[in-house]
RODREN-126886 format. One record per residue (C-alpha): residue number from 1; x, y, z. Coordinates in pm, 1 decimal. Layout:
<rs>
k/c1/c2/c3
NUM/X/Y/Z
...
</rs>
This chain:
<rs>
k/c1/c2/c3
1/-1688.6/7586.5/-7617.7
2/-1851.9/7582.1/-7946.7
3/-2050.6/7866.0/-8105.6
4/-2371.4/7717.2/-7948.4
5/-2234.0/7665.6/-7613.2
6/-2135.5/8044.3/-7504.4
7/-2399.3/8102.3/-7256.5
8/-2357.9/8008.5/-6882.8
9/-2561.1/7682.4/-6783.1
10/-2835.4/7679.2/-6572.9
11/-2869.5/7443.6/-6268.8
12/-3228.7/7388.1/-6266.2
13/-3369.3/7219.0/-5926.8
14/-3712.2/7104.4/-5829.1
15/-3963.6/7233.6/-5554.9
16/-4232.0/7122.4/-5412.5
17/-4335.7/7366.3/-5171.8
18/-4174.2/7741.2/-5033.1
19/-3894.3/7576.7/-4794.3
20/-3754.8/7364.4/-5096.6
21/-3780.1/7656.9/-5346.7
22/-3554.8/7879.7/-5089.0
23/-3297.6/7586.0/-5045.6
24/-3251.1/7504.7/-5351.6
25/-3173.9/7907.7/-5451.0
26/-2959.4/7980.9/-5133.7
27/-2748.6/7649.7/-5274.4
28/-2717.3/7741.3/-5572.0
29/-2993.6/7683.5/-5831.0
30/-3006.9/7917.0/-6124.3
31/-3396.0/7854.5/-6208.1
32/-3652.6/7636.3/-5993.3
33/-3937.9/7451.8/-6118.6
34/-4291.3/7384.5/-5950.3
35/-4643.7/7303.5/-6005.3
36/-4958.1/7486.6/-5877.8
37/-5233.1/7278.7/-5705.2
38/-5372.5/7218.0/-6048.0
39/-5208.2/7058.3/-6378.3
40/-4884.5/7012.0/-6267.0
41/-4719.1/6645.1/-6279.4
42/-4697.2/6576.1/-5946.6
43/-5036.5/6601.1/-5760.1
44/-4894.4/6420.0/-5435.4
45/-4641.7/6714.0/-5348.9
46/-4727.9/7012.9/-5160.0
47/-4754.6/7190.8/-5462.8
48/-4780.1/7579.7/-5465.7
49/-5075.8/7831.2/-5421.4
50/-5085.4/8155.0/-5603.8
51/-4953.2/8320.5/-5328.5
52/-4674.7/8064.6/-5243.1
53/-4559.8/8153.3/-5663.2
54/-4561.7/8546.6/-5596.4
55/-4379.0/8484.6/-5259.1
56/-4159.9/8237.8/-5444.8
57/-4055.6/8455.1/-5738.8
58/-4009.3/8788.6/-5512.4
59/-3742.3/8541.2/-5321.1
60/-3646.6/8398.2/-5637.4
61/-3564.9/8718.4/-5851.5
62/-3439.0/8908.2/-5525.1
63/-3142.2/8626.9/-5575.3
64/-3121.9/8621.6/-5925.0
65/-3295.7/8304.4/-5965.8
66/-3615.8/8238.1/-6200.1
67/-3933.4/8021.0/-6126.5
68/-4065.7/7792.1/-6383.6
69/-4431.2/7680.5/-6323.2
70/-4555.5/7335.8/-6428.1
71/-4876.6/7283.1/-6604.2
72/-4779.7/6986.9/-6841.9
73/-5080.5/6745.0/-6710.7
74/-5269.9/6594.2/-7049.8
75/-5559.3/6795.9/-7028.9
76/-5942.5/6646.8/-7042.6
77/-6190.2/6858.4/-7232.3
78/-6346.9/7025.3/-6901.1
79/-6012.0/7153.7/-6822.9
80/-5898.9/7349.8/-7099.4
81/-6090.1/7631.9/-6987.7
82/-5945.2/7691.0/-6603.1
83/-5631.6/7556.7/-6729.0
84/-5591.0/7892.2/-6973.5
85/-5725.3/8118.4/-6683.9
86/-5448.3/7938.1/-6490.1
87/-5186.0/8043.4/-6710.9
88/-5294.9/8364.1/-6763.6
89/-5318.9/8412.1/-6379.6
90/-4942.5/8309.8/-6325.6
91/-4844.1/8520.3/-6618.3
92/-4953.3/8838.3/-6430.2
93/-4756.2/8725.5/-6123.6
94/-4441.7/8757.6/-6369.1
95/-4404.3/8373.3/-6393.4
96/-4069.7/8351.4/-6556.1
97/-4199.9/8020.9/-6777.3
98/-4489.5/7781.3/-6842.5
99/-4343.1/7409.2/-6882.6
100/-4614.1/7219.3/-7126.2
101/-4692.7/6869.8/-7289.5
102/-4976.4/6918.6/-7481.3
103/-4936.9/7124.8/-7780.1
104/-5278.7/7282.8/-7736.6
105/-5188.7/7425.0/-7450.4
106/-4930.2/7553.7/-7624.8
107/-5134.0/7766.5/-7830.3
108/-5329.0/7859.3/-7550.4
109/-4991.9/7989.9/-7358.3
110/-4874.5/8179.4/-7630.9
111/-5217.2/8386.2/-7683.9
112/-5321.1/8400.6/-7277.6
113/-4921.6/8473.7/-7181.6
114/-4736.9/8618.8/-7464.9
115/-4491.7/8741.1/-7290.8
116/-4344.5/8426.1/-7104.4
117/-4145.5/8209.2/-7205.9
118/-4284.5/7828.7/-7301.4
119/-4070.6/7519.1/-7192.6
120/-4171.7/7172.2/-7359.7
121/-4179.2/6897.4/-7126.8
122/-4004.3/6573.1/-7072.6
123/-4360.0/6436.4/-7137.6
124/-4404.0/6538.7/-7472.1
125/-4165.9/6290.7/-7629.4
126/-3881.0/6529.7/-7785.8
127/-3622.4/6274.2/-7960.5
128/-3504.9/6432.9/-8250.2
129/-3415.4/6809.6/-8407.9
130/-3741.1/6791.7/-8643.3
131/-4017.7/6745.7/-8394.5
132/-3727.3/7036.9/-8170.0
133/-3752.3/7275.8/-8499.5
134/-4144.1/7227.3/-8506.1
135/-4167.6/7334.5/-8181.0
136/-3961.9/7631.9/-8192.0
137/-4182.7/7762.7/-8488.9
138/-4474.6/7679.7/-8272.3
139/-4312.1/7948.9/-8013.8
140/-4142.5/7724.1/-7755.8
141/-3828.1/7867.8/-7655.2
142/-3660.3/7523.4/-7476.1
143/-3718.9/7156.8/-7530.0
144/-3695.6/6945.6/-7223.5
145/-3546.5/6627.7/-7410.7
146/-3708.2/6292.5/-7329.8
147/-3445.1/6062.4/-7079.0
148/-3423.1/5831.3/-7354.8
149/-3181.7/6049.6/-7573.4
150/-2794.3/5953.9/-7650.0
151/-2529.7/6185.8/-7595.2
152/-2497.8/6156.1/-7968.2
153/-2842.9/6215.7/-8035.7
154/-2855.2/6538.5/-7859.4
155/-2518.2/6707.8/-8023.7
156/-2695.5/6613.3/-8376.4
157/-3016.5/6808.4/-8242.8
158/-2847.4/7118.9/-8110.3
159/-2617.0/7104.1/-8450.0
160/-2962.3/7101.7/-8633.7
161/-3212.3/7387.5/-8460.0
162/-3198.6/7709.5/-8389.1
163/-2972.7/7892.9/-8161.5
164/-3190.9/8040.0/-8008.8
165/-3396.9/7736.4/-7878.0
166/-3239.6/7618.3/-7537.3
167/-3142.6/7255.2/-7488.1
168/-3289.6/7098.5/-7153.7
169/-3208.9/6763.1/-6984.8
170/-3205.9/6585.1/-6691.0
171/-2870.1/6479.2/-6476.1
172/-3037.0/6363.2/-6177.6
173/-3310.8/6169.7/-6003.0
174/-3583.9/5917.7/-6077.8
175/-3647.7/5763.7/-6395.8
176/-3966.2/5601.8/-6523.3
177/-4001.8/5272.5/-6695.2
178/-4244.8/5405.2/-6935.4
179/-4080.1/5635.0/-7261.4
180/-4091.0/5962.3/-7155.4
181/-4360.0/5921.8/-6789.6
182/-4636.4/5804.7/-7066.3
183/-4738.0/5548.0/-6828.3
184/-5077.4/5374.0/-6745.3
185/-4976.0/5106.1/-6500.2
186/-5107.5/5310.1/-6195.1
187/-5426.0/5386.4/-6379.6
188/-5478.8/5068.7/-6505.0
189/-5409.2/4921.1/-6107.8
190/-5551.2/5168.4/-5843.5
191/-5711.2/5406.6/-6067.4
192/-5407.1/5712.5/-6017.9
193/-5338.0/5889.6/-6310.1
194/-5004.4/5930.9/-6377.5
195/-5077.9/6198.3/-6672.8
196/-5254.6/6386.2/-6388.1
197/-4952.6/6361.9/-6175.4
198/-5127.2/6125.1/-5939.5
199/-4883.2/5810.3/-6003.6
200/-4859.6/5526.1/-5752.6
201/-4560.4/5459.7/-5869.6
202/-4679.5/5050.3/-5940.5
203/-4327.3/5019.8/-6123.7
204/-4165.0/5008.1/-5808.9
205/-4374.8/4717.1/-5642.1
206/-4226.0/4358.8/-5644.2
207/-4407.0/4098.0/-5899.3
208/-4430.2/3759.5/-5954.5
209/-4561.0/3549.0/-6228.2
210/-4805.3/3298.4/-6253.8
211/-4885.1/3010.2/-6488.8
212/-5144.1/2926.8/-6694.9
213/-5237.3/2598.7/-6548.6
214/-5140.3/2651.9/-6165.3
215/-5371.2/2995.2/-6084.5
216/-5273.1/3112.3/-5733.5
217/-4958.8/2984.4/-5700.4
218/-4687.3/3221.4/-5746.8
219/-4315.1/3198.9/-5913.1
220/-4048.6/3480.3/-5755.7
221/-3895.7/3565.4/-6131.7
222/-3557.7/3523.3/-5981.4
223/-3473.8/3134.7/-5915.0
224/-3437.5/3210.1/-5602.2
225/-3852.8/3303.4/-5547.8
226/-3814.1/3572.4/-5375.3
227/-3966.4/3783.3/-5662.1
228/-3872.9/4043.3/-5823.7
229/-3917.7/4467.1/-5895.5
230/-3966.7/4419.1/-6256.7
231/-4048.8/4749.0/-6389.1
232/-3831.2/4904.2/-6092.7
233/-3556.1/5164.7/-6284.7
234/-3264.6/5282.1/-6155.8
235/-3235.1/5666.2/-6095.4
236/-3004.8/5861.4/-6279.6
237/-2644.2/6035.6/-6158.6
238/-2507.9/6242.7/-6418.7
239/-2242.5/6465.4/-6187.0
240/-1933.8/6327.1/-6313.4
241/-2042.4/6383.1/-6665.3
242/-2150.6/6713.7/-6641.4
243/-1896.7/6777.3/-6901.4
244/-2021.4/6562.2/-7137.9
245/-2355.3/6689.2/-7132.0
246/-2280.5/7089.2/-7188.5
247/-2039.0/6961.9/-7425.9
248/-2304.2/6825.2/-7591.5
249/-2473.8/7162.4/-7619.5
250/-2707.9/7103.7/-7314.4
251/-2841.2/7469.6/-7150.9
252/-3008.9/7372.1/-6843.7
253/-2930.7/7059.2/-6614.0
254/-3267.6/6946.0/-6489.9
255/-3243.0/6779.1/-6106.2
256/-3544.0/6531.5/-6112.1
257/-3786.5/6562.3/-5773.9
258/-4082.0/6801.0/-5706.3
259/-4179.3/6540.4/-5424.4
260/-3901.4/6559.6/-5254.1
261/-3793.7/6786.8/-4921.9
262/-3569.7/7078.5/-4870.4
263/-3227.6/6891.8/-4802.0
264/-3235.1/6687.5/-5101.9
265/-3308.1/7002.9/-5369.6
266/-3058.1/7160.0/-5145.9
267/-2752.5/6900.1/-5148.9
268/-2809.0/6842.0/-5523.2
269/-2829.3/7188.2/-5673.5
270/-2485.5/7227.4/-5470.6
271/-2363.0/6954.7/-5615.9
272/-2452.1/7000.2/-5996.1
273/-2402.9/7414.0/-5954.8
274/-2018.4/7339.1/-5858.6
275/-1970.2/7087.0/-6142.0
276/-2101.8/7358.7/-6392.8
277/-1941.7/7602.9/-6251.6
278/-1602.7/7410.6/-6281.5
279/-1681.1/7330.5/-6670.3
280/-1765.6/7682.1/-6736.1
281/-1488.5/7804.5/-6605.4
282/-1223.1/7536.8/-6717.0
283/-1396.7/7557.6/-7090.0
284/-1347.2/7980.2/-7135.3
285/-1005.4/7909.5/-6972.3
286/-888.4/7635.5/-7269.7
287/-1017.9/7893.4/-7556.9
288/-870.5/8234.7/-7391.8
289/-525.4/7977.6/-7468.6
290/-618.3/7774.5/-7731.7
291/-609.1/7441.7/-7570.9
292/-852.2/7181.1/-7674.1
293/-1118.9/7072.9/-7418.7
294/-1064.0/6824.6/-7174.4
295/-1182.6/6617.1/-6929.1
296/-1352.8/6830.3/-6615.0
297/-1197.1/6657.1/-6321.3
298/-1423.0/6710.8/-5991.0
299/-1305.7/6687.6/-5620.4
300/-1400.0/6392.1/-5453.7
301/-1665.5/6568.3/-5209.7
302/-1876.8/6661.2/-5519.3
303/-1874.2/6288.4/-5651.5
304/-1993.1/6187.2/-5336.2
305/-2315.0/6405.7/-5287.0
306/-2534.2/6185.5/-5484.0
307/-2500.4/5958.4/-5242.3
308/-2548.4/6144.7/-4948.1
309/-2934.2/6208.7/-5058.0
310/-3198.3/5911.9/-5096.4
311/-3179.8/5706.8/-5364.5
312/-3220.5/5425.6/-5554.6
313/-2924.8/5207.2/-5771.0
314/-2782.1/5468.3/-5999.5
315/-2713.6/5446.9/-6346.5
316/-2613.4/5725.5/-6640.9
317/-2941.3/5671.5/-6786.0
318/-2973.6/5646.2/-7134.5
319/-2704.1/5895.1/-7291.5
320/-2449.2/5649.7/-7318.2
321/-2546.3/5353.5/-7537.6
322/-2300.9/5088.7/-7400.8
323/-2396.8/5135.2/-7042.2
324/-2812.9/5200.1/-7037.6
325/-3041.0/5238.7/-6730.9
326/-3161.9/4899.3/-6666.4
327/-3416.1/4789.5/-6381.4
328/-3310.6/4733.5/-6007.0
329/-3409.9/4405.6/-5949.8
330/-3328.2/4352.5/-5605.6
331/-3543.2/4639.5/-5402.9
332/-3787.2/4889.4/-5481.7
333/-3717.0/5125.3/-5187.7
334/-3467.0/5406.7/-5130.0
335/-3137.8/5386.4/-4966.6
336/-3099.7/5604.2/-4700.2
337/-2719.2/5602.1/-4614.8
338/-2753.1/5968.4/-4478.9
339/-3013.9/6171.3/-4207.7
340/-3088.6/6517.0/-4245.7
341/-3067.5/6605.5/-3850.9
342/-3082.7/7007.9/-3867.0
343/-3117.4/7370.8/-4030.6
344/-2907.7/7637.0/-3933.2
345/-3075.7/7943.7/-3811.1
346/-2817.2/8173.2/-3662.2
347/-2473.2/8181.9/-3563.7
348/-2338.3/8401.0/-3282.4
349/-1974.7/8490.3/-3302.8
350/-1932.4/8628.4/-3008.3
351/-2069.5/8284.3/-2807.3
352/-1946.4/8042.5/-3088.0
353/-2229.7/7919.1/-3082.4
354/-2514.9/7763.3/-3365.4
355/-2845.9/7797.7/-3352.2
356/-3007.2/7472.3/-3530.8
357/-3371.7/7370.4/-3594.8
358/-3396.5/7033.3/-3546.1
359/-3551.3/6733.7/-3730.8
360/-3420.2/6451.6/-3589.1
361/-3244.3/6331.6/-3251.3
362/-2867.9/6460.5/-3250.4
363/-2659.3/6333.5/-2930.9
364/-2274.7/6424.7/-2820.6
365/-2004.9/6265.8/-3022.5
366/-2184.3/6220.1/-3298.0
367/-1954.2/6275.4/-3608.1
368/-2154.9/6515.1/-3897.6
369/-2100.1/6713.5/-4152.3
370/-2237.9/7086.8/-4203.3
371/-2360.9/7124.5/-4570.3
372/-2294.2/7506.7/-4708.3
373/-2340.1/7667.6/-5012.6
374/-2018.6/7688.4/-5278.9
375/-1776.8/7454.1/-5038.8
376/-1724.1/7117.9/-4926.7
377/-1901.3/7015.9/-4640.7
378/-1763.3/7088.5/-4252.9
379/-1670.7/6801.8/-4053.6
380/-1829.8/6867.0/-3723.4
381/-1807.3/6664.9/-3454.2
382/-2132.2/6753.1/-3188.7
383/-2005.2/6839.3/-2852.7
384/-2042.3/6629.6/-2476.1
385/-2161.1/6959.4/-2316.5
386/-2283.2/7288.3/-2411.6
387/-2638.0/7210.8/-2590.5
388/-2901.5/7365.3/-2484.3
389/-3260.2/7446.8/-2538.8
390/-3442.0/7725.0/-2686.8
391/-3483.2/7852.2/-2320.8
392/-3111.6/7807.0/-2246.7
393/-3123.6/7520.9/-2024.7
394/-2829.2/7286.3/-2065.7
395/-2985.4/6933.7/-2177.4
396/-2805.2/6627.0/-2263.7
397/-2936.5/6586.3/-2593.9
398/-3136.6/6715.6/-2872.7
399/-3413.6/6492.6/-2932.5
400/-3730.4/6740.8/-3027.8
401/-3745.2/6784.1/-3371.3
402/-3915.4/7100.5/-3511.8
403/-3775.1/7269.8/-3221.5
404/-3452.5/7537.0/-3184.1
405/-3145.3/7434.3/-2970.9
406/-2795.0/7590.5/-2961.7
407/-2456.3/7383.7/-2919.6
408/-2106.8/7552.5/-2928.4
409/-1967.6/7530.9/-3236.9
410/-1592.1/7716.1/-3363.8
411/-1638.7/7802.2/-3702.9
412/-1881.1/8022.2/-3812.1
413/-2174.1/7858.9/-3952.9
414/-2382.3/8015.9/-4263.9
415/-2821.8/8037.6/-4170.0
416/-2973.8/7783.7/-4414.8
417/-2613.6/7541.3/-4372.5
418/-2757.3/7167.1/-4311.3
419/-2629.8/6943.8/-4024.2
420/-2620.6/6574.8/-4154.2
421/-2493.4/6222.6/-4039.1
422/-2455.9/5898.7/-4109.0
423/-2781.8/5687.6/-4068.7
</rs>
C-alpha cells in the first residue's frame, strides 16, 4: 500500500428499493446507493420514498453501513427549485451523501446541505486529475470516474489530487455505449429520457441496415442476415482484478444496478466485499514484512459469482487498453444460468429444520446451493420428504412462491441466506 491507499475500501452496492438495500448490507456492502422518486438516474426502479431513506439509513447505520442518495438527473429549469428542497429534505434525514452531475447542483448541495458529503457522478464525464482537482475546490469530496478510464489513467489522477478526495469506480455491471450514460438514442426513438433516468435501453435492440436505393428491404449486418445488436455492450466483471484497481488508488468499488432485485445486490456485494477484504488484508500483511505486493489470488467460488447473477457477455471494460469492452453482437438479452428459488427466514435447531420464503418452484432432489454472508456457498441438496407448508402439512413440493415452507435441513442456516439452482 502506498501513502494514498491506507484507508479500508468500500464495497459500494446498488438499491433499488428497501429489500435490496437490506441484502446488500447483511452481505456485505460498506455504503449503498439509491435514488428518490425524483432526479435519480433510474426512473424505472422502485426507487425510494422519504420514508423508505429514513428506514433505510436507521438499518443502514445500525450495521455500520452508509446510504448515498442519487439526484444526478440533468436538471430542466422548472426543476431546480424542488430539486434543492429535495436535497435539503434528505439532508435532515442524515443522508450520508448526495451523488451529482450537474455542477449547479453542486452549488446548490453545498449551500442547502453543508454538512453532507457531495459525490460526482459517473455522468459528469471525470477523465482526468484537472477537471478531479476542480471539483474538489468546488467542495466534492469523491469523483465517480467515467467507465472509460485506463488503469493507467486513474494511478496518474490519484498521484495528481488531493488526498483527501476519494477515488470511485465501477467493477461490476452494465455498461452504456454512450461516453459516460450521455446518451440520446432512447429520446431520440420513444421519447425516454435517459438523462432523466427513463432509458429504454434502444442500445440493446437488434438493427439492420438499409440501402439507399432498396427502402424496405433489410440487410442483417452479419453475412449471415440475421442482424445484429449493434450498440449492444458487454457488462463489466472486474472481481479478479480487484487488486489492480485499489492498487491503482481506487476507494470505493461501485457494483452497477439500481434496477435490479435483492439476490443480485446480494450475491455481488459478497463477492466484491471478500475480494477486498482479501487485498486489504494480504496488502498490510506484505508491508508489516516488507515484501513487495503481489498478485491477490481468489478462491475459485468468488470467481464464479459473477456468473451466478444475470448477465450479459463480460468484459474488463475499459481499464485495460489491450483488451476493451466491445459490443455483444450476438444477443441483447441476459443470461440466466442461475434461479433465485428462496430467502431464508428462520432456522430451528432443535427440528433442523429451514424456514424459506419462496419465489420460485423448488422440488426433492434438486441440487442448490445456500448463499451466506462471508463464506462460500452450501451445497444443499433439497430433500424427498419432510417439506411442508406454512400450516405444517407435509406436501410434495414447493411450488407457491411468496409463500413460507419448511424442509429439514442439517446445518444451520443464517435468516437472509439465499437458496439458488441451476436454471
Amino acid at each position: 500500500m502506498n501513502e494514498k491507499t491506507q484507508v479500508k475500501p468500500e464495497v459500494l452496492a446498488p438499491a433499488g428499493n428497501l429489500e435490496v438495500l437490506r441484502a446488500a448490507v447483511d452481505f456485505g456492502a460498506d455504503a449503498v446507493y439509491a435514488g428518490g422518486k425524483d432526479f435519480g438516474m433510474r426512473s424505472r426502479a422502485k426507487n425510494f420514498s422519504l420514508d423508505d431513506f429514513q428506514a433505510g439509513l436507521s438499518y443502514a447505520h445500525a450495521r455500520g453501513a452508509r446510504v448515498y442518495a442519487t439526484v444526478n438527473i440533468v436538471p430542466d429549469n422548472d426543476e431546480i427549485a424542488p430539486m434543492n428542497d429535495y436535497m435539503a429534505a434528505l439532508a435532515d434525514l442524515g443522508i450520508d451523501a448526495l451523488i451529482v452531475s450537474d455542477i449547479g447542483v453542486l452549488m446548490s448541495a453545498r449551500q442547502v446541505a453543508p454538512e453532507v458529503e457531495i459525490h460526482i457522478s459517473t455522468q459528469t464525464g471525470v477523465m482526468n486529475f484537472q477537471a478531479a482537482r476542480a471539483l474538489s475546490e468546488l467542495g466534492a469530496t469523491r469523483v465517480v470516474l467515467a467507465r472509460e478510464m485506463s488503469l493507467s489513467a486513474i494511478r496518474e489522477l490519484r498521484a495528481q489530487t488531493p488526498e483527501d478526495l476519494e477515488i470511485e469506480a465501477f467493477v461490476h455491471g452494465s455498461m452504456c455505449m454512450a461516453f459516460s450514460g450521455r446518451c440520446m438514442l432512447s429520446k431520440y426513438l420513444i421519447n425516454r429520457d435517459a438523462n432523466h433516468g427513463d432509458c429504454a435501453q434502444s442500445c440493446r435492440w437488434k438493427y439492420h441496415v438499409v440501402e439507399e436505393k432498396r427502402p424496405g428491404q433489410l440487410f442483417g449486418i452479419e453475412e449471415d442476415s440475421r442482424g445484429t445488436y449493434l450498440f449492444n455492450s458487454q457488462d463489466m466483471n472486474m472481481i479478479e482484478h480487484v487488486d489492480d484497481l485499489l492498487d491503482a488508488g481506487v476507494s470505493s468499488l461501485k457494483i452497477e444496478g439500481r434496477a435490479k432485485g435483492a439476490y443480485y445486490s446480494a450475491a455481488m456485494s459478497n463477492a466484491y466485499k471478500f475480494a477486498a477484504e482479501a487485498w486489504w488484508e494480504q496488502r498490510a500483511a506484505e508491508v508489516a514484512h516488507g515484501l513487495a505486493p503481489a498478485p491477490v489470488e481468489l478462491p475459485q467460488w468468488v470467481k464464479d459469482e459473477p456468473f451466478k447473477v444475470t448477465h450479459r457477455e463480460y468484459s474488463t471494460g475499459f481499464y485495460y487498453p489491450e483488451a476493451p469492452a466491445r459490443e455483444s453482437l450476438t444477443r441483447g438479452s441476459y443470461i440466466s444460468d442461475w434461479l433465485w428459488l428462496a430467502t431464508v427466514t428462520a432456522y430451528d435447531a432443535v427440528s433442523g429444520r429451514v424456514t424459506v420464503m419462496a419465489r420460485n418452484k423448488i422440488v426433492p432432489g434438486t441440487e442448490t446451493e445456500i448463499l451466506a454472508p462471508e463464506r462460500p456457498p452450501i451445497r444443499f441438496t433439497v430433500p424427498s420428504e419432510g417439506i411442508r407448508d406454512a400450516a405444517g402439512r407435509d406436501i410434495l413440493e414447493i411450488n407457491n412462491p411468496a409463500n413460507e415452507f419448511s424442509l429439514p435441513c442439517p446445518e444451520p442456516i443464517p435468516v437472509g441466506a439465499m437458496l439458488r439452482a441451476r436454471a
